[in-house]
N, C-alpha and C positions, 0 to 999 in steps of 0.2 A: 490626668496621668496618661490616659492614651493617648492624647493627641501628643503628649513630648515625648514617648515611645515612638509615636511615628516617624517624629523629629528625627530621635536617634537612630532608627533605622534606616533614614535616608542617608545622613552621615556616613553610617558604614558600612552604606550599602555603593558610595562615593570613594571611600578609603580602598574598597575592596575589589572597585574598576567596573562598577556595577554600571549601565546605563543609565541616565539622569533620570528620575522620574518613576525607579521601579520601585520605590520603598515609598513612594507618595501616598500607597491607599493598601497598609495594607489588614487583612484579613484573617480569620481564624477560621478552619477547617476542624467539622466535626462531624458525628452519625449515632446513629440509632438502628432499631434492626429497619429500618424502614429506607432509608437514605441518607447519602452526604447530608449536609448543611454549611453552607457558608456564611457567617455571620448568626447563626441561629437561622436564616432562610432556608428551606428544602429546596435540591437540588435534584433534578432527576438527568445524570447522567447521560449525554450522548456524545459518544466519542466514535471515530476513525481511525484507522492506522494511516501515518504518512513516515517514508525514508529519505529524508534527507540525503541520503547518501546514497539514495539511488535516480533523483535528481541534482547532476553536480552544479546546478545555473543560480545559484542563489536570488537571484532578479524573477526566478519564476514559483521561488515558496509561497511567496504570497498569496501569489494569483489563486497554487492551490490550495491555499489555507482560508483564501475568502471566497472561494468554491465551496469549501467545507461550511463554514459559516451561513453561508448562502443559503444552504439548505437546511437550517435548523439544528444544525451540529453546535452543540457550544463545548465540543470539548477535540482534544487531537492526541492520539496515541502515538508517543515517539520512541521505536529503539535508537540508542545511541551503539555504535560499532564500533566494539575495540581495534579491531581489525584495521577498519577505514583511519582512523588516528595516528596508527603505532606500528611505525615499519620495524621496530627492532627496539629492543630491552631499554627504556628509558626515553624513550625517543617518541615525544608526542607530540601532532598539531592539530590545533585549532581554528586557525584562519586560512582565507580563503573559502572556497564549496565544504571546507570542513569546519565553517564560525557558529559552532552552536549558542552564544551568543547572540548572535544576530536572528538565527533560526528560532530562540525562543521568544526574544521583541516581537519579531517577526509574529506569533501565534497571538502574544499578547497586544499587539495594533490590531488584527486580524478578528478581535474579541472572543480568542476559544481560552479554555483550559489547555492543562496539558498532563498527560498523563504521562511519567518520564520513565522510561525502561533500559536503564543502560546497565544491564545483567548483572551480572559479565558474559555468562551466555547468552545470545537473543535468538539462535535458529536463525528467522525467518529465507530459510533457503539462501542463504548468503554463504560463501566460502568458508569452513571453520565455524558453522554455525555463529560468526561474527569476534571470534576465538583468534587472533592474533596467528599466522601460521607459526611464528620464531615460538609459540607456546609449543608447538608439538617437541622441541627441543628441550623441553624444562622438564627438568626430573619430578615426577612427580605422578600421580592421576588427575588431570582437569577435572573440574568441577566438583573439588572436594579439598577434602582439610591438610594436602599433602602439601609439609613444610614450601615445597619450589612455585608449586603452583599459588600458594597464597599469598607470598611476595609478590609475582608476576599481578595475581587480580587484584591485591590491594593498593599496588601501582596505579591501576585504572583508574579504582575508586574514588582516591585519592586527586585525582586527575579530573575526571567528569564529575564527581560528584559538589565539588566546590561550584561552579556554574551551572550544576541544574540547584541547589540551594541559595542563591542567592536569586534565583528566579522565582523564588515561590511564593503560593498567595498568601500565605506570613508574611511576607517582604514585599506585598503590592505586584509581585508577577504573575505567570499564567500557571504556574505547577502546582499540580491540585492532590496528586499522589505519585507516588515514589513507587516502581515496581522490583520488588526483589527477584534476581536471577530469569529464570522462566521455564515452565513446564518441564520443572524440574518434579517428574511425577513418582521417580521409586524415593525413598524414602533412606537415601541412601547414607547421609552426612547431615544430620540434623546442624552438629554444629557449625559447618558451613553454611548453610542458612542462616543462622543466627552472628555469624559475624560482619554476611554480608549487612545487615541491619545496623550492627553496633558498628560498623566502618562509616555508615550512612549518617547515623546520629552522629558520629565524632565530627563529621565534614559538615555538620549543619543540618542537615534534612529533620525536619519539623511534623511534616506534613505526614497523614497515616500513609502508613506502607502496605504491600499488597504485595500477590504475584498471582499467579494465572497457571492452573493445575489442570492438565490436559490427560484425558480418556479415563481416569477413576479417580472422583473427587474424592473416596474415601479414603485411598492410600495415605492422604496428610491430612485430612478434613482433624481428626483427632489431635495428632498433634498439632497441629496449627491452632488448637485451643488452650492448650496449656504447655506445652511443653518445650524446650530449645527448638529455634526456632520458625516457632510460630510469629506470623505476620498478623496486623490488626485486620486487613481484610479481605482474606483468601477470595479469589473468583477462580470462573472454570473455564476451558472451553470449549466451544462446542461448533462441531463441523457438519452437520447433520445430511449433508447432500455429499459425502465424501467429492472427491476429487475425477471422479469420470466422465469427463468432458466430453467423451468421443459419446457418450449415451446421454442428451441433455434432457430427454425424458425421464429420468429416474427422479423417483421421488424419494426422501428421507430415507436411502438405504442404511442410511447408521443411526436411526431410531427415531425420537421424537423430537429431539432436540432441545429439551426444556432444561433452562441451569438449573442447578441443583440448587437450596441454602443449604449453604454449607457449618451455618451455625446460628441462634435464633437471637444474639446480639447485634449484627450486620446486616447489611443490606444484601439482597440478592447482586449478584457481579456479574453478569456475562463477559469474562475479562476478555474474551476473544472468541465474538460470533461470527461466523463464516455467512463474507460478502465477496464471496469468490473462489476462487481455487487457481492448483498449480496446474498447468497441461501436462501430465506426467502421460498420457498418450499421442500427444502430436496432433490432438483434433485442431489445436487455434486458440486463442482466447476468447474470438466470439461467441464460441461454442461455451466456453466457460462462464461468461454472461446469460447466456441462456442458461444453462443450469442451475443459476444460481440468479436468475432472473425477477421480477415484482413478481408472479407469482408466488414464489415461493417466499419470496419478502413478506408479501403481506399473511401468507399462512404462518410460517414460526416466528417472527417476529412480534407477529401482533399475539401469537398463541403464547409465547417467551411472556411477553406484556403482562396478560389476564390471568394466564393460569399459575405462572411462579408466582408473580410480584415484583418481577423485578427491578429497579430502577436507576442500576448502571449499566450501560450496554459500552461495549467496545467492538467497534465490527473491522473484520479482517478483511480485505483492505475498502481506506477509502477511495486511494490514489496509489497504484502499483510502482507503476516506474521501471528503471531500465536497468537489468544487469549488464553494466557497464564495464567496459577492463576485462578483469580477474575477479568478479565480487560473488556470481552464482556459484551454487554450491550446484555438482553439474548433473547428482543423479536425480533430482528434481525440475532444475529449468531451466531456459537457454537465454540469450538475451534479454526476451521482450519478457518484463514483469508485468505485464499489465492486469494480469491476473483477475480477468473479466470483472475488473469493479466498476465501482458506479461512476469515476472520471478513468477516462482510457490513458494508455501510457501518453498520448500529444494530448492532453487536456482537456479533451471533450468531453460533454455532458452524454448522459444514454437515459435511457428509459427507468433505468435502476437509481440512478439522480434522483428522479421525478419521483418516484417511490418513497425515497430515504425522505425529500421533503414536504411527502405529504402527511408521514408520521411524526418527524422531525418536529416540525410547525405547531401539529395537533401534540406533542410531548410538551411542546415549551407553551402553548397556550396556557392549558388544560391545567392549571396546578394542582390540583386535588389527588393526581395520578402519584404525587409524591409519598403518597400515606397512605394503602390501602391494607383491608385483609379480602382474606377469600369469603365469601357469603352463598349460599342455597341461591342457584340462579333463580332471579324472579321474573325470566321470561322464560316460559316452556312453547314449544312450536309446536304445533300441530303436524307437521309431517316429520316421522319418526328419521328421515333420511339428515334434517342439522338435527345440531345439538346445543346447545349454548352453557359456559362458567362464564361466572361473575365474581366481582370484587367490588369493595365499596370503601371510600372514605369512612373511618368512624367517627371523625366532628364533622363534618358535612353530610353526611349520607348518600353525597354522590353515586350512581353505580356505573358502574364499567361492566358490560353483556358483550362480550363473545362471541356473534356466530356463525357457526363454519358447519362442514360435511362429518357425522358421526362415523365416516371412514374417508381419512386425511389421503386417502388416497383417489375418492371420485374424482371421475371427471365431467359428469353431469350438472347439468343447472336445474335446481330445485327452489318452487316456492312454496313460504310456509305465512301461516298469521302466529304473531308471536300475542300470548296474553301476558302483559306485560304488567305484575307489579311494583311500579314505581313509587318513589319516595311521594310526589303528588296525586298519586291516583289510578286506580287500575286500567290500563287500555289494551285494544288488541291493534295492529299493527303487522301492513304485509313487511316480508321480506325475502328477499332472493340473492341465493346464494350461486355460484359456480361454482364450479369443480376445483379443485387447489385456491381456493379463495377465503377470506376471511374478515370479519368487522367487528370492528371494536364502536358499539350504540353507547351511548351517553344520556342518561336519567336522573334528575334530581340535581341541577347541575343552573351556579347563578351566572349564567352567559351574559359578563357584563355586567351590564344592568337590568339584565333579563332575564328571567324564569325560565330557562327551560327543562319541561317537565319531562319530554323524551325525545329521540329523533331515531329514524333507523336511518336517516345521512349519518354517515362518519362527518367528523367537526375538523376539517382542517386545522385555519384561525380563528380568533376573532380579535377585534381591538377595537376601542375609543378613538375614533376619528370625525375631528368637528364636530363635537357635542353628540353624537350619536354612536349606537354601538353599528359595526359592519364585521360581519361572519361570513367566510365560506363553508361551504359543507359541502360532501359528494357523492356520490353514489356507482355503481357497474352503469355503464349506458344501457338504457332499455328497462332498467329496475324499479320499481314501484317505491315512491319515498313517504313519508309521514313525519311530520315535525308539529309538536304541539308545543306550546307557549302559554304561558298563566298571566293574567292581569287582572288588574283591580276590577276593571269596567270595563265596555266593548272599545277596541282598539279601532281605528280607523286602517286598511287594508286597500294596496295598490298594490297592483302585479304591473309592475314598469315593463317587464317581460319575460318570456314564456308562458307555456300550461300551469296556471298552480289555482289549487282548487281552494277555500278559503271555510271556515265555518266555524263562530264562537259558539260553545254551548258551555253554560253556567260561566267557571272564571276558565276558561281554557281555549286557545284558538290553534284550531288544526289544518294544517297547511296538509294538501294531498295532491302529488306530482308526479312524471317522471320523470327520473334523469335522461335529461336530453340538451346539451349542449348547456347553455346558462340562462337561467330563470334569475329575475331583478323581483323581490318583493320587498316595497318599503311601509313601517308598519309605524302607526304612530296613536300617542293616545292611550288610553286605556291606562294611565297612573306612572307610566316608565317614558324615559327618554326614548326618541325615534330609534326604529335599527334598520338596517338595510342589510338584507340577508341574502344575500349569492349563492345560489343553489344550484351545481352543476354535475358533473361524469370526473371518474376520474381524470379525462386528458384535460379538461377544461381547469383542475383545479389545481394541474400541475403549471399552466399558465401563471398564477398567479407568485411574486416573490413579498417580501415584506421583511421592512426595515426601517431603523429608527432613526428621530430626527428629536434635536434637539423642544420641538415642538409638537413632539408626540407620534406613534409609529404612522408610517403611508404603506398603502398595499399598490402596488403595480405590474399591472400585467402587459404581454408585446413583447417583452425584451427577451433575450435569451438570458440574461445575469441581470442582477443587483447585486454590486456590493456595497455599497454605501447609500443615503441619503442623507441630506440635510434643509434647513428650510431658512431663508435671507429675505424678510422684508414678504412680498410677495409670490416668489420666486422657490420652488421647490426643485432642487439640485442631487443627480443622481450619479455618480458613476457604475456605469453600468455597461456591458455588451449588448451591441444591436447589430442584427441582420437584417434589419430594411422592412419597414408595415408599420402595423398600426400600432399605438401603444397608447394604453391608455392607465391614470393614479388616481388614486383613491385618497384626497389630502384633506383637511379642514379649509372651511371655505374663504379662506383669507388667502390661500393661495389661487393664484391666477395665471401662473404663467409656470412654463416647464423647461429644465434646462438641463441637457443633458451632455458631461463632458463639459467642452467648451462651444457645445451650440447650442441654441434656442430652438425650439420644436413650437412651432404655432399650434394650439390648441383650443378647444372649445367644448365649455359644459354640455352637461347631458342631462336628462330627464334621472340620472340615478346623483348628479351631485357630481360625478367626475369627470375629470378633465382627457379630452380623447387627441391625440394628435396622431405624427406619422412620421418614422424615423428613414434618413436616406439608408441605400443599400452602403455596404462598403466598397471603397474600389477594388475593378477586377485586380491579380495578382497574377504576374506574370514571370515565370521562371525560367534560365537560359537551359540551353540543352548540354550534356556532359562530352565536348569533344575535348580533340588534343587530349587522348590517352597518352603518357612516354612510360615508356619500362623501362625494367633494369631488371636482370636478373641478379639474386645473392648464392648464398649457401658457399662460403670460400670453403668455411670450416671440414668441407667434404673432398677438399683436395688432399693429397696426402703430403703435401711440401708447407702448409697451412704453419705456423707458428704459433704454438699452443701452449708454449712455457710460460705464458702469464695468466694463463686459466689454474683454477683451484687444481690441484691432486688430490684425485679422491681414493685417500686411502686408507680411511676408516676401518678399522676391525671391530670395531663394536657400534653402540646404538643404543640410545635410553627409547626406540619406539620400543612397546608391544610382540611387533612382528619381526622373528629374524630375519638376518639378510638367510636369502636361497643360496647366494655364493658369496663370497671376501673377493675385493673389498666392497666394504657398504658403500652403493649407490644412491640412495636417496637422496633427492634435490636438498632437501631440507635441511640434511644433516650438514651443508655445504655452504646455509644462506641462500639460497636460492625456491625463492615460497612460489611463485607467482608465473603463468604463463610458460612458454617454450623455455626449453636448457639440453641446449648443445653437450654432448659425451665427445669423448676422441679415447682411443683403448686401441695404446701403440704393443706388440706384441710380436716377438721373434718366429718367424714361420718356419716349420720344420718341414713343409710339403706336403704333409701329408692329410692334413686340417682339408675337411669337403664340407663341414655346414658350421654357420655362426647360431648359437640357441641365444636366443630372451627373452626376458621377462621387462613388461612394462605394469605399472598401477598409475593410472593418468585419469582415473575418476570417466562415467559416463561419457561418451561424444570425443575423448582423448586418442591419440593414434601414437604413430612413428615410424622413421623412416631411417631406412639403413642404408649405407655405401661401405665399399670395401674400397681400401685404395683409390679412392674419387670414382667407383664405377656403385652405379644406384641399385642395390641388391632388389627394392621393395618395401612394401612396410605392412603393418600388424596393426590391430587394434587395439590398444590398452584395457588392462584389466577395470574392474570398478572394484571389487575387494580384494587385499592378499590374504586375511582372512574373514569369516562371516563376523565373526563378534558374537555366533551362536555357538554356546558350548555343547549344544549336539549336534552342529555340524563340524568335521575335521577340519584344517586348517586345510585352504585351497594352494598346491604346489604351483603351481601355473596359473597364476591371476592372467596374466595378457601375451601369452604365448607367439611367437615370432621363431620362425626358421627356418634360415635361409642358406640358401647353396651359396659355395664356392664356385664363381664359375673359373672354366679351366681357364689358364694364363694369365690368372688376373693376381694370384699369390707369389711373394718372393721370397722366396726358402734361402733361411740365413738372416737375412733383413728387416728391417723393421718395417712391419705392416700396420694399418689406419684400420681403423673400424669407427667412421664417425654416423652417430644416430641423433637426430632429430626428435625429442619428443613433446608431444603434444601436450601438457598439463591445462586440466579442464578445472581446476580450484579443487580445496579441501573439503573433507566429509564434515556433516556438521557432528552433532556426540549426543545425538537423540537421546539414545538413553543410559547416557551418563557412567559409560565404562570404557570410555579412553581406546578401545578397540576400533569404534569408530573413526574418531578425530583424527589420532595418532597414525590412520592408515597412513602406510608410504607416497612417495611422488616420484612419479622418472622411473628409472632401471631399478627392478629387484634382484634381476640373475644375469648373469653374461659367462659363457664359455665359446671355447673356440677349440673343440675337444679337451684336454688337458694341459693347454701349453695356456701358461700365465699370460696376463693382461695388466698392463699400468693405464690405469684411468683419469682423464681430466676432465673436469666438469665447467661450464660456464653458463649463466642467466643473463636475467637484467643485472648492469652493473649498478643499478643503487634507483632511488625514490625520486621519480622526476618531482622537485621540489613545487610545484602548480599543479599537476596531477595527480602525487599523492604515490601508495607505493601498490595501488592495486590497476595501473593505467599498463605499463608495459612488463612485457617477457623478456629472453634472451635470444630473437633474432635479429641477423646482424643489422638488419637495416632501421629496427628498434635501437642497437646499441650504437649507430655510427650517424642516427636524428635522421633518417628516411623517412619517417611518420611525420615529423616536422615541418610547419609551412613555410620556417625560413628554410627547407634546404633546396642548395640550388641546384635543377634540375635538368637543367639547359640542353646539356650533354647527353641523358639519357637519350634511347631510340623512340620510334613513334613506336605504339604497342600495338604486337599482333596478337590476333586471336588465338593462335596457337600455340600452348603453354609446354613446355617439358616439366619433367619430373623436378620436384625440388621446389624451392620458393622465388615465385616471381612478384615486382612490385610493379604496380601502376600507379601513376600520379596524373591530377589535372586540376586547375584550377579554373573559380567562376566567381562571378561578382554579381551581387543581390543588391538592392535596392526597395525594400520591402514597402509597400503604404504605412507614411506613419501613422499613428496613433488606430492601427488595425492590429491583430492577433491573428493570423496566417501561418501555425505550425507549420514546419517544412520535414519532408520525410525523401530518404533513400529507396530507391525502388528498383529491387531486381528481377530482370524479365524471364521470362521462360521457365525452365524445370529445374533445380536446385540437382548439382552431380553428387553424388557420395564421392567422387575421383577427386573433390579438392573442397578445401576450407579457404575462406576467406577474412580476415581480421580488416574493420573498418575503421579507418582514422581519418576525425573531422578536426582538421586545424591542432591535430596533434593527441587529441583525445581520441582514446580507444572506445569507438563509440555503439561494436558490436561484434558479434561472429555468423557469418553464412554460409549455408552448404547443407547437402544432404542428407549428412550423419550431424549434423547440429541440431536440427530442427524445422517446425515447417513455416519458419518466419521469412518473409520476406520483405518487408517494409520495415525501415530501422527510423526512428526519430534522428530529427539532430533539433537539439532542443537550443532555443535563445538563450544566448551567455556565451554557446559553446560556439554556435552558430553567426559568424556577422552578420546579422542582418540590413546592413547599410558599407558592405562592403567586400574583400574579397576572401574567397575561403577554399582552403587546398584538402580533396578528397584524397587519400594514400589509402592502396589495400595492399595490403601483404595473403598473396596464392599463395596456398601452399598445396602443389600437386600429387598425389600418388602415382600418376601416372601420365602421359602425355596426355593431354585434352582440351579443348577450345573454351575457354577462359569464360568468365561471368558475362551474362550481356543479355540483351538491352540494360544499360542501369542510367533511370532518370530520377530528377526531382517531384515533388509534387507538394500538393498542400492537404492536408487534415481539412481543412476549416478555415472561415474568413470571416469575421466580425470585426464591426468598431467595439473601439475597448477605451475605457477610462481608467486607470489605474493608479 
């Protein structure tokens, strides 16, 4: 019967445009208060965040999805963006950098799950909280039961949620749960909760649903157990290092950070644990890695582990990426998302990688971790400064010992002897801890085919390779290790290499070491198959990747990446990145030769059974220099003979936002179509003579400005507001969100005639609607107030004129040279002048183009790099081959190296940089601006 269910499921999984192959194997999802289970297997959850849509290159998901894999992640959290889809009511795509389709194969070649969160609100710091802006026009309150808005998100629903349902592991794909809305934490519209569910059931979604309740689990913890709805498995989340980057010493200023259970049917959820932050201070991202760095990783993470139970993790972020276009939400972050995680926004590995896989590895080893309770720790230390809890498998007696600093905030190194009650037999055992440090010991535990009775090494891996078991384990360098092992009878003992000191007494053999680079003991005899036990420091054990092959998993270390293995004959076959040295596999001894990519690596055994060779460097990479700047200067729109009659009239008297207009007629972008980037004003108006200053108001979100001209003469420009109002009912409504005003200079008005007031403004993207009272979201965009004393004003408005159909409708604004394809690498530029250094007021473009030639089958991210000091006097918008690929300047932020990511980027040919200045005032233009590379490895993909 099930196997012709599977039948039929592939059928109509065919009929329904599904990819070939996804209804081939599929699966039943289920749980306990303990863990998922797939199939009746336990499942110990490890997922990532990754945005699609904040990578536009679809040619490079993969890479970061088998990055993710790579490290022991079998699972990937994805929001879907209503926003990124749906320029306007009805109007959705999917293809191209927006084929979620592809992006889910994609996870599912890649071998993760997927966790699918396509809201309808998702936050994650994106424009509109990922809220469509044309919604700020729907009658209604976002994020709740009001008739306008539930058309608008049932639209979505409707939409995305057919394609993440037909992906699921009911259906043989990677979707393993369905995330309802998000950190939607007041308790505001139960039944909007619950219909985003029954919208989900009606489109197919199978699979348990969840959502992810941020800063007070309790507020829904109840209802979410019985009552409208409630989701089957509530998670929390927890940010525990908040967000202050500029201070990357700070330890857990927002508490301990342990999920909650939220109820004693479920499994514990960490639905979104902070593996990084936003730079809401302008220190850097590095600085945000640091904060949020292995230290702190291995203290809450592994304390998350032992002390909750818990056994789904979802960490914020895996792979940042780039606010691209219009996509940041602006009073949080500026282009670069890279959001100090553990692969940087160009793709590179850090140190926090290294971390994620060395717990990652020991989570998917370790199975036992899937079934624990908490138990009376049975290792007490002797020096009162750790502490250690414990948990323990109850059909294996496994135990899981904990231990760290009994104040999570030392920073000293303390050692203690732990007297250890273990499942085989009581021992004492050194151990040493550091200051922000933490270890998760393993006791009572069948490693393999092997007994082990306890270690104070943490256990990476281990695996059956070539008839024997092989384990890494690791320790702080400098730290005193003990590993004891049970056998029948006295085992036979070779230290291949390093210090390890050896000693059976009765059935027990204890191994006593320090961690110091890698120690080789192969043990053989004594009633068990051979093992060979790898015994190293944390950096040595972050060397190590491991990956499966049709013929059983290989461990290899050298390379920078594994992602794949396989094994042909005798020939063990890796795709993988290499930067040039040693490299050495751990295979079953039928293999003999190594091949990596499309080369052969000569190789030769070792006293440990592995196969050791040496991989070339990759070729040097060489980049042209940025000359032949030409400019062109724009802004016509600021002359006063300009032709404006086919710009919208704005002339609004009313408004479904929240916030009134300050003055008639209503100016808001939005109210006009106009969501995204720069929008041109023109406010033609009869002079009486007597008019000395123009008053306005702008709301242009964080980093936004604008610029005013009277009659074609450049008055100056103002900062836009970030609120019109707080959205706090005890703070008053703010009269002057982004105040502006400017003189009339004398001779420049003509009394009788009709006079120009054209203004420039700067839109930095929409608020997202945190906490879910439309105050937020609904703020305005563009001009709130405009007078010119008491003499009326007829208003026209213009943007982008419509959704560059390949980029999507969050790529451009409305400046002219955005609406006439100056961003463009077909436009021809022949005519512009060569560009000088020094800019007038108003928006200048520079163009230049250059031709790459990249090493093939190399990975050489290329990056934009601006030299010198970032001015407040000008904003810069960057376009790579037509894609808006950033924004720089002094009130933007303190980034100055912009990705141009492969896809966007020719790499085998020619590619045209455009920036659109826009000046406040005369000043010497951006410069030095060169190319440069991230990184250079061979890569097989």
């Amino acid at each position: 019967m099930r196997r012709l269910l599977a039948v039929f499921l592939v059928l109509l999984c065919v009929l329904l445009g599904a990819p070939a192959g996804v209804g081939a194997a599929a699966h039943e999802v289920t749980y306990d208060r303990y863990s998922l289970k797939v199939d009746g297997e336990r499942l110990v959850l490890q997922s990532a965040e990754f945005h699609y849509f904040r990578l536009p290159s679809p040619e490079l998901w993969r890479d970061v999805l088998e990055k993710f894999r790579a490290a022991g992640f079998n699972a990937v959290s994805i929001y879907f963006s209503w926003a990124y889809h749906s320029p306007k009511p009805g109007v959705y795509d999917f293809t191209g950098v927006r084929d979620v389709d592809r992006l889910l194969r994609t996870a599912r070649q890649a071998g993760l799950y997927v966790i699918a969160r396509p809201g309808p609100y998702i936050n994650a710091e994106s424009t509109g909280g990922g809220l469509p802006a044309w919604v700020k026009t729907v009658p209604g309150r976002a994020r709740s039961s009001a008739p306008g808005y539930r058309a608008a998100y049932r639209e979505w629903l409707h939409r995305i949620n057919p394609i993440i349902a037909r992906h699921q592991v009911t259906r043989g794909g990677p979707v393993i749960l369905y995330n309802a809305e998000n950190e939607y934490q007041v308790n505001t519209d139960a039944a909007y909760m619950q219909d985003i569910q029954d919208q989900a059931r009606a489109d197919g979604i199978d699979v348990p649903i969840t959502t992810n309740d941020c800063c007070d689990a309790g507020s829904w913890s109840s209802t979410w157990a019985t009552g409208p709805g409630a989701v089957q498995i509530p998670g929390v989340d927890d940010y525990p290092q908040s967000f202050e980057c500029a201070d990357p010493g700070v330890w857990g200023p927002w508490g301990e950070g342990l999920t909650e259970r939220l109820r004693d049917d479920i499994p514990v959820f960490a639905a979104e644990y902070q593996a990084g932050a936003i730079d809401l201070g302008n220190a850097g991202y590095d600085k945000c890695r640091e904060l949020t760095g292995p230290a702190y990783m291995k203290y809450f993470y592994k304390n998350n582990l032992v002390t909750t139970g818990a056994t789904m993790f979802s960490y914020y972020m895996g792979y940042g990426g780039t606010n691209w276009g219009w996509l940041a939400q602006p009073n949080d972050v500026y282009t670069s998302y890279d959001y100090g995680a553990a692969i940087t926004e160009a793709r590179q590995l850090t140190p926090k990688y290294d971390e994620f896989k060395r717990q990652g590895y020991f989570l998917e080893a370790v199975a036992p971790l899937a079934k624990t309770e908490p138990i009376t720790s049975p290792a007490a230390p002797d020096n009162p400064a750790l502490t250690t809890t414990a948990r323990a498998n109850p059909d294996t007696g496994t135990q899981f010992v904990l231990v760290k600093h009994a104040d999570r905030a030392a920073t000293g190194t303390d050692d203690a002897t732990l007297d250890w009650a273990a499942p085989d037999g009581r021992h004492r055992v050194p151990v040493r801890v550091r200051g922000r440090d933490a270890h998760v010991l393993v006791a009572g535990y069948d490693l393999g085919g092997q007994r082990l009775v306890l270690s104070t090494s943490e256990i990476m891996t281990h695996a059956l390779i070539g008839g024997r078991d092989v384990a890494v384990l690791y320790g702080t360098a400098g730290s005193p290790g003990a590993t004891i092992l049970r056998y029948g009878s006295r085992p036979a003992v070779k230290v291949l290499e390093g210090d390890v000191r050896a000693e059976f007494t009765g059935s027990d053999l204890r191994l006593d070491y320090t961690h110091d680079r890698l120690a080789r003991v192969l043990v053989t005899g004594g009633g068990r198959r051979p093992l060979l036990l790898l015994l190293g420091t944390d950096e040595t054990a972050a060397g190590f990747w491991r990956a499966g092959t049709g013929a059983g998993p290989v461990l290899v270390r050298g390379t920078e990446l594994v992602r794949s293995a396989s094994v042909s004959g005798e020939t063990l076959r890796l795709a993988a990145d290499t930067a040039g040295g040693p490299v050495e596999v751990f295979a079953g001894p039928a293999v003999r030769r190594l091949r990596i990519g499309a080369e052969d690596v000569p190789v030769t055994r070792t006293p440990s059974g592995s196969l050791v060779g040496a991989t070339r460097a990759p070729e040097p990479v060489r980049l042209p220099a940025l000359t032949a700047w030409r400019s062109r200067a724009e802004a016509p729109e600021a002359a006063p003979g300009f032709d404006d009659s086919r710009w919208t009239a704005a002339d609004h008297t009313t408004t479904i936002s929240p916030h009134p207009p300050k003055t008639l007629p209503v100016l808001y972008a939005d109210d006009y179509g106009y969501h995204y980037g720069n929008v041109w004003y023109r406010g033609h108006f009869t002079a009486a003579g007597s008019e000395t200053r123009i008053d306005l108001n702008a709301v242009t979100g964080l980093r936004g400005n604008y610029l005013v001209w009277l009659n074609g003469r450049y008055l100056g420009s103002a900062a836009g507001g970030v609120e019109a109002d707080s959205g706090d009912a005890s703070t008053p409504p703010n009269p002057d969100p982004g105040p502006g005003h400017f003189d009339v200079p004398p001779g420049v008005l003509r009394p009788g005639a009709d006079n120009v007031i054209s203004v420039l403004v700067a839109n930095m993207g929409h608020n997202d609607d945190w906490i879910a009272d439309d105050l937020r979201f609904k703020q305005p965009r563009g001009l709130v107030a405009a007078s010119v004393g008491g003499t009326p004003i007829s208003w026209r408005i213009q943007g982008s004129p419509g959704t560059d159909p390949l980029r999507g409708p969050l790529n451009n604004g409305g400046l002219y040279g955005e609406r006439t394809g100056w961003h463009l690498p077909t436009y021809p530029d022949k005519s512009w002048k060569t560009a000088s250094a020094e800019l007038a007021p108003g928006v200048t473009w520079l163009r230049t183009a250059f031709r790459l030639d990249l090493p093939k089958g190399q990975d050489a991210p290329v990056g934009l790099r601006f030299g010198g000091e970032p001015s407040p006097a000008y904003r810069v918008q960057i376009f790579l081959n037509g894609w808006n690929v950033g924004q720089y300047g002094g009130d933007i932020g303190p980034q100055r190296d912009f990705v141009l990511p492969a896809g966007l980027l020719d790499e085998h040919g020619t590619n045209t940089i455009a920036l659109a200045v826009t000046a406040e005032q005369p000043v010497t233009g951006p410069g030095p601006i060169t190319l440069f590379t991230y990184g250079n490895v061979r890569t097989t993909r």
